[in-house]
Short mmCIF file of the C-alpha atoms (twelve columns), coordinates in Angstrom:
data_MODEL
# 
_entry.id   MODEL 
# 
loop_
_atom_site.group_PDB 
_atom_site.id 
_atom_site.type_symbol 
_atom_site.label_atom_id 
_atom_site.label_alt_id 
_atom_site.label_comp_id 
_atom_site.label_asym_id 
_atom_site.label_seq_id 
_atom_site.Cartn_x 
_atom_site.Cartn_y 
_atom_site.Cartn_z 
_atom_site.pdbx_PDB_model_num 
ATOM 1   C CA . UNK A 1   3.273  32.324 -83.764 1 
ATOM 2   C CA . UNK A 2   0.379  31.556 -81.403 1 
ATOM 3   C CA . UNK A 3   -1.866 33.974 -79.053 1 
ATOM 4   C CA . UNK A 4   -3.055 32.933 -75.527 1 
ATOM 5   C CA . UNK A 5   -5.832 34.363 -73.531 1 
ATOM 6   C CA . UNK A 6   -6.240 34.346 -69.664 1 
ATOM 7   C CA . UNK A 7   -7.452 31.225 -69.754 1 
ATOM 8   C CA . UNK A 8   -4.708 29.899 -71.360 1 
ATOM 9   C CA . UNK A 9   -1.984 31.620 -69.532 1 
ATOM 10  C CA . UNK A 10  -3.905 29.941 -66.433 1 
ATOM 11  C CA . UNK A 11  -3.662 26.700 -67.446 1 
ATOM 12  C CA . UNK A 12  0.010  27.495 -67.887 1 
ATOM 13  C CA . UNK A 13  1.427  29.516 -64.960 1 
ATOM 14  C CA . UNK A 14  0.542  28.876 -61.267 1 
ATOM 15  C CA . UNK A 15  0.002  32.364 -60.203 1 
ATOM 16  C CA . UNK A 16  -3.549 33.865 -59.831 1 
ATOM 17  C CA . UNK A 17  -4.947 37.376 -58.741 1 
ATOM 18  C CA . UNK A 18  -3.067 39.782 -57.250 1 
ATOM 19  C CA . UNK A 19  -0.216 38.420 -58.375 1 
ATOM 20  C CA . UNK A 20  -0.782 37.056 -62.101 1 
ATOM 21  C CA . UNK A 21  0.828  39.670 -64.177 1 
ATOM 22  C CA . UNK A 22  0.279  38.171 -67.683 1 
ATOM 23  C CA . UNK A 23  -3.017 39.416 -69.398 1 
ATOM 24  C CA . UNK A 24  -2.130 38.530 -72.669 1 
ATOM 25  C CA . UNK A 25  0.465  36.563 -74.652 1 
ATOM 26  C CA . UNK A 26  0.143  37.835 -78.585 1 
ATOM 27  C CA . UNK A 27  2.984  36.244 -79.970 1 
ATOM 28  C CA . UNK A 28  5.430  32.833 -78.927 1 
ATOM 29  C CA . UNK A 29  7.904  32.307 -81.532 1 
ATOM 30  C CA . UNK A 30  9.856  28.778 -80.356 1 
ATOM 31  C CA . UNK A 31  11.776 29.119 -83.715 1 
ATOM 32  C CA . UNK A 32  12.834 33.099 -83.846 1 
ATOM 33  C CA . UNK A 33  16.405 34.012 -85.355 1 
ATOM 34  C CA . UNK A 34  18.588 34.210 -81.999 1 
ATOM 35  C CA . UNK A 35  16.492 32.126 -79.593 1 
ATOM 36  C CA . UNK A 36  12.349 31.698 -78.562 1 
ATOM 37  C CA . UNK A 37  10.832 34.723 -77.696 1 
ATOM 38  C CA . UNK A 38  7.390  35.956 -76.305 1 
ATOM 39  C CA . UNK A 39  5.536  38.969 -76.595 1 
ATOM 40  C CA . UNK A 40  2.924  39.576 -73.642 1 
ATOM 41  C CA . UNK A 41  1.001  42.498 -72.567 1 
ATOM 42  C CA . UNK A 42  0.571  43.418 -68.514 1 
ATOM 43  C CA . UNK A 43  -2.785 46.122 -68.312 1 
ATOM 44  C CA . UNK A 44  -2.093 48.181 -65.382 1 
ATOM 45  C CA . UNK A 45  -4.918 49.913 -63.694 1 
ATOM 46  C CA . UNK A 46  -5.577 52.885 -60.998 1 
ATOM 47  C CA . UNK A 47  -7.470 49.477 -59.265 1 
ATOM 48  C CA . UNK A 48  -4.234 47.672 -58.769 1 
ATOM 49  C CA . UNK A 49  -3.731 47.220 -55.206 1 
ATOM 50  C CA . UNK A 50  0.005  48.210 -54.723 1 
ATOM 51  C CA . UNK A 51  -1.070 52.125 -55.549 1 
ATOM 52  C CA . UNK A 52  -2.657 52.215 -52.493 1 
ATOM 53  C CA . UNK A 53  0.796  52.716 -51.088 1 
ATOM 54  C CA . UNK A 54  2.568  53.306 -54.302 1 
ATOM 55  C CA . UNK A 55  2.849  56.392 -53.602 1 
ATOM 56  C CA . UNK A 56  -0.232 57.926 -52.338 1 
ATOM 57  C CA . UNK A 57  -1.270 60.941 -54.854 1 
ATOM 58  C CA . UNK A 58  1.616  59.786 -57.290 1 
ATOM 59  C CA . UNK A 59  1.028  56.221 -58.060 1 
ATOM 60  C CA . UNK A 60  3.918  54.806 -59.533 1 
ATOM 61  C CA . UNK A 61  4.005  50.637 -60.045 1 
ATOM 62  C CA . UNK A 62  6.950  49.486 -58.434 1 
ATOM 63  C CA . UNK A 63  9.962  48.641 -60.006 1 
ATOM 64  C CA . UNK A 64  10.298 45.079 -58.631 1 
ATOM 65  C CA . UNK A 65  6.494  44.114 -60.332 1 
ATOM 66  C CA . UNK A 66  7.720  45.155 -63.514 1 
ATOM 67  C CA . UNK A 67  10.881 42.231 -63.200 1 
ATOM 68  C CA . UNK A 68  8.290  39.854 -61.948 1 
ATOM 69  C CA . UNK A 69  6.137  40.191 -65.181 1 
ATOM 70  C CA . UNK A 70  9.358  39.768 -67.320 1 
ATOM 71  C CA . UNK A 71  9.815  36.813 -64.771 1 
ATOM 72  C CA . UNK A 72  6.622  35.605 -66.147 1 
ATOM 73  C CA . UNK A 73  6.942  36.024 -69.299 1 
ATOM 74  C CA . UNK A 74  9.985  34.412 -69.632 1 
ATOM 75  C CA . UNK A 75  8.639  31.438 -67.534 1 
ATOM 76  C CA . UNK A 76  5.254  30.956 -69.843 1 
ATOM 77  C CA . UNK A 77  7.627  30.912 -72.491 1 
ATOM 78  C CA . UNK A 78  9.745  28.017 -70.824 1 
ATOM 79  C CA . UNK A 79  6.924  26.225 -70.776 1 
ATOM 80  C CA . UNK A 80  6.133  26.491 -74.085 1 
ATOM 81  C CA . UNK A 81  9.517  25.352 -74.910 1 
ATOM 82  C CA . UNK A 82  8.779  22.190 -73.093 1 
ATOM 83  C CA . UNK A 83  5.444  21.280 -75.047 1 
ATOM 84  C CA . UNK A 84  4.832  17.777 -74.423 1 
ATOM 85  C CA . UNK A 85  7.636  16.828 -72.463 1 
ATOM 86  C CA . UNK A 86  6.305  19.225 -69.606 1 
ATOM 87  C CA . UNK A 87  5.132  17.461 -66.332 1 
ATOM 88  C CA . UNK A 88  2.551  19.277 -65.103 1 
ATOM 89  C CA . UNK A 89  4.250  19.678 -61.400 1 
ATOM 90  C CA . UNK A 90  7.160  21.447 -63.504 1 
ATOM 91  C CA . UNK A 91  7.142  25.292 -62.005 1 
ATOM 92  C CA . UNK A 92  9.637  28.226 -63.353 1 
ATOM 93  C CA . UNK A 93  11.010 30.016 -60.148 1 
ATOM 94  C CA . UNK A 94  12.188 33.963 -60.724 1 
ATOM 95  C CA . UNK A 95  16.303 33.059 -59.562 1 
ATOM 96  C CA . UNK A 96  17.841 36.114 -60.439 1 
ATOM 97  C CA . UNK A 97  18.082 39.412 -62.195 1 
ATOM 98  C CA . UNK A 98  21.272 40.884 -63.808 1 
ATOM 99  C CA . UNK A 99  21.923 44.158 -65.823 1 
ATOM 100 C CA . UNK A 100 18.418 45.863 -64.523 1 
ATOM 101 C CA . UNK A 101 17.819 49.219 -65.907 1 
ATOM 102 C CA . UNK A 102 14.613 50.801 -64.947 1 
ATOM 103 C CA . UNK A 103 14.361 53.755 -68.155 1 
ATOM 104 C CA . UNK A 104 11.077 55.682 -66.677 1 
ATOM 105 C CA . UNK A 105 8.278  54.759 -64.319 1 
ATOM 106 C CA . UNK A 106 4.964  52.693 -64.911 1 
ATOM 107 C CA . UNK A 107 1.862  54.799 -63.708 1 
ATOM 108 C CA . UNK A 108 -1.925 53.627 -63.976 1 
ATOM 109 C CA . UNK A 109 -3.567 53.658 -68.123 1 
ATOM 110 C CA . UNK A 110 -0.026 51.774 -69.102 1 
ATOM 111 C CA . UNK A 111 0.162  49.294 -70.939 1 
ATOM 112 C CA . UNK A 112 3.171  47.298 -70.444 1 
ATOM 113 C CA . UNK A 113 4.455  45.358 -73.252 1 
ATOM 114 C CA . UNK A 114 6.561  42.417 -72.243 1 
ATOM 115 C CA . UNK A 115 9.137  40.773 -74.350 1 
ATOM 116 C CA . UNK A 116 11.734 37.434 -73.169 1 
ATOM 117 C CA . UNK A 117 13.831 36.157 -75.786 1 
ATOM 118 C CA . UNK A 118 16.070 33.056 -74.464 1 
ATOM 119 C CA . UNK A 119 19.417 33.210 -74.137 1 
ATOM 120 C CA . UNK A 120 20.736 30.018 -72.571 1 
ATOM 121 C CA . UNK A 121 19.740 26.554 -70.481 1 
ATOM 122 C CA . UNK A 122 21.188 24.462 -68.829 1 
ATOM 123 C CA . UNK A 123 20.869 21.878 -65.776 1 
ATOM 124 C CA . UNK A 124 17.397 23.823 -65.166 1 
ATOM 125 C CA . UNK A 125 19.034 26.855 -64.851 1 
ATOM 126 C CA . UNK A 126 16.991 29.053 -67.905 1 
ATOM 127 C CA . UNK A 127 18.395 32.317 -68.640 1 
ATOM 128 C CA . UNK A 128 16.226 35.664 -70.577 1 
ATOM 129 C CA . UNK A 129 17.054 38.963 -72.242 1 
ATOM 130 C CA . UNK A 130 14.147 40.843 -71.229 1 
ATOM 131 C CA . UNK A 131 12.710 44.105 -71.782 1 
ATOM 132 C CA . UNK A 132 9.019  45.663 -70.580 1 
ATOM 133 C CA . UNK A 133 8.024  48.790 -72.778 1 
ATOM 134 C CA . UNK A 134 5.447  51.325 -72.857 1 
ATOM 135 C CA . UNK A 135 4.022  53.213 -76.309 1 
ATOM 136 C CA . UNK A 136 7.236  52.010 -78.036 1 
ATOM 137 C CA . UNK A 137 9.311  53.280 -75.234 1 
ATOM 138 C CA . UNK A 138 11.349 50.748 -73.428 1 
ATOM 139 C CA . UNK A 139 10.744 51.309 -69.291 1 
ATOM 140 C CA . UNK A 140 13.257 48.183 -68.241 1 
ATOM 141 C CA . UNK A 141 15.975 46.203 -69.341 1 
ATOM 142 C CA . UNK A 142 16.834 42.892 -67.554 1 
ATOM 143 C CA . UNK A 143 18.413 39.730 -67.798 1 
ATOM 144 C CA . UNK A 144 16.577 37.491 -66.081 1 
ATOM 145 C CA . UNK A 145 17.337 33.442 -64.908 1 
ATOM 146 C CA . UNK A 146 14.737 31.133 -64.325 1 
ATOM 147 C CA . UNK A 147 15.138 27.696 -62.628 1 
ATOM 148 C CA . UNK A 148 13.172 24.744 -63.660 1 
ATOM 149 C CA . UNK A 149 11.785 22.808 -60.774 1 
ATOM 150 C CA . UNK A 150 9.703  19.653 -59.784 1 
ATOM 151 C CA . UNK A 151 6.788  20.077 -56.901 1 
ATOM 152 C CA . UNK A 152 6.278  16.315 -56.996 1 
ATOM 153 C CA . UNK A 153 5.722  16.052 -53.529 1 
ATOM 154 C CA . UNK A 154 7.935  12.792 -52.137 1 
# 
């Protein structure tokens, strides 16, 4: 069990404001019954910039956000899974999304907690169960696939 702060989850993923949707990772479990999992938290705020069109007087976040912060999720806890053997050009690209089911919106005071568990890997191909819930209440259902990559520029 291990919690990371912003700074760590930094150090970890490449994304950065407005498009880092991690604020907090409470709980990676490499060893859980039935495959790793992680347990993150997304804040989301009245000052996020998609409401601004999202929609006007009923500000919803949209639908695809709420995949890309299981996306994240599940690709900080990739890396985890890597530990030493990580290079640090090694990136987790968002590949697909099967099974979506989108329960209830996501409006501004949420908090959305974020849960991966892994499911499969293989030839850098990492597939997720994922789920992002809201007081308890789950507001999507995914399962997400990941694919390992290098940058190493050549």
């Amino acid at each position: 069990m291990s919690t990371h702060n912003i700074q760590k989850i930094q150090e970890v993923m490449p994304h950065r404001y407005p498009f880092l949707l991690l604020d907090r990772v409470v709980d990676v479990d490499l060893d859980a019954e039935g495959g790793a999992i992680i347990h993150a938290y997304k804040n989301v705020s009245i000052n996020e910039d998609f409401f601004n069109g999202h929609f006007p007087g009923h500000p919803v976040m949209p639908g695809v956000l709420t995949l890309e912060a299981m996306a994240q999720a599940a690709g900080f806890l990739g890396v985890m899974m890597q530990g030493d053997k990580r290079k640090p050009t090694t990136i987790f690209y968002f590949a697909g999304a099967d099974h979506v089911r989108f329960k209830r919106p996501v409006v501004p005071g949420d908090q959305l907690k974020l849960e991966a568990r892994l499911i499969g890997k293989r030839s850098g191909i990492w597939k997720f169960d994922c789920q992002a819930m809201v007081d308890d209440e789950v507001v999507c259902i995914a399962e997400l696939t990941c694919a390992e990559k290098d940058l190493e520029q050549k």
